[in-house]
N, C-alpha and C positions, 0 to 999 in steps of 0.2 A: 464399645469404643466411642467416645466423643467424635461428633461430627464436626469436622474445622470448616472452618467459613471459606476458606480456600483449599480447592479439594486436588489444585495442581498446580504444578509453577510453568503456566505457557514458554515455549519455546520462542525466543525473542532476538537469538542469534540468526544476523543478515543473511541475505540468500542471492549468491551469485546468478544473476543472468545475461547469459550474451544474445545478443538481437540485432537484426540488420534492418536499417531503414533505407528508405526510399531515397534520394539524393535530396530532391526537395523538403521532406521532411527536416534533412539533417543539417541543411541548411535554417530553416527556416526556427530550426529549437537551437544553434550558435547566435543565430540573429536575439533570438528569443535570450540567450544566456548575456548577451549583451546589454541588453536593455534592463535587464535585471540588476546587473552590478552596475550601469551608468558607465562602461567603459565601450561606448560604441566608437568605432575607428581605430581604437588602442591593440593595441599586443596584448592577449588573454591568454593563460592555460583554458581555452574553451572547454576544449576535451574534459579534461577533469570539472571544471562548475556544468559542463552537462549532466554528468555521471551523477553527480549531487542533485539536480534540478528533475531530474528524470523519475525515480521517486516520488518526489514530491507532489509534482503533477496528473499521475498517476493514481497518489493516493489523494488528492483533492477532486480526479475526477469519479473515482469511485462513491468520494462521499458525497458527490452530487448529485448522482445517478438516482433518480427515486425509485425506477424500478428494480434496480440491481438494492438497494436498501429493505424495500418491502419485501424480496425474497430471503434476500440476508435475515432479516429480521425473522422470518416463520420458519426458516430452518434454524436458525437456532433456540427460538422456542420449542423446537419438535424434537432437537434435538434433548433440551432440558426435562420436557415431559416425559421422553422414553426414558431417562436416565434417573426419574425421581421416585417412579412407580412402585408397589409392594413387590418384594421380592427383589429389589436391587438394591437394596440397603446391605450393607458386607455382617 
């Protein structure tokens, strides 16, 4: 069997999660959502541009993290080494 270049279609469908913050936290990421859009003092759907903003921040602070990177990185090279070896080929 030919080996395709991509050997799976990652899973990409969103992933619900509920979490409860700190009071000041959840003030301080609607402050945070406000400055974002430029409507500070206005009437906002905060709630929802947080739900969206939440993610985002999230996934920018992971990519900045160099330690959480450097480990990310070696497991998934380890992961690709155990997975290329003789005898795992189909």
């Amino acid at each position: 069997m030919t080996k395709l270049r991509i050997s799976a279609i990652p899973d990409s469908r969103p992933v619900k999660l509920t979490i409860e913050l700190p009071a000041e936290i959840h003030r301080d990421l609607l402050l945070y959502v406000e400055l974002v859009s430029g409507t500070v003092g206005e009437p906002t759907d905060a709630v929802t541009d947080a739900a969206r903003l939440v993610p985002l921040m999230v996934g920018r602070f992971m990519e900045t993290d160099r330690a959480f990177q450097k480990q990310r990185h070696s497991r998934v090279a380890r992961t690709k080494s155990a997975g290329s070896g003789p005898g795992n080929a189909p």
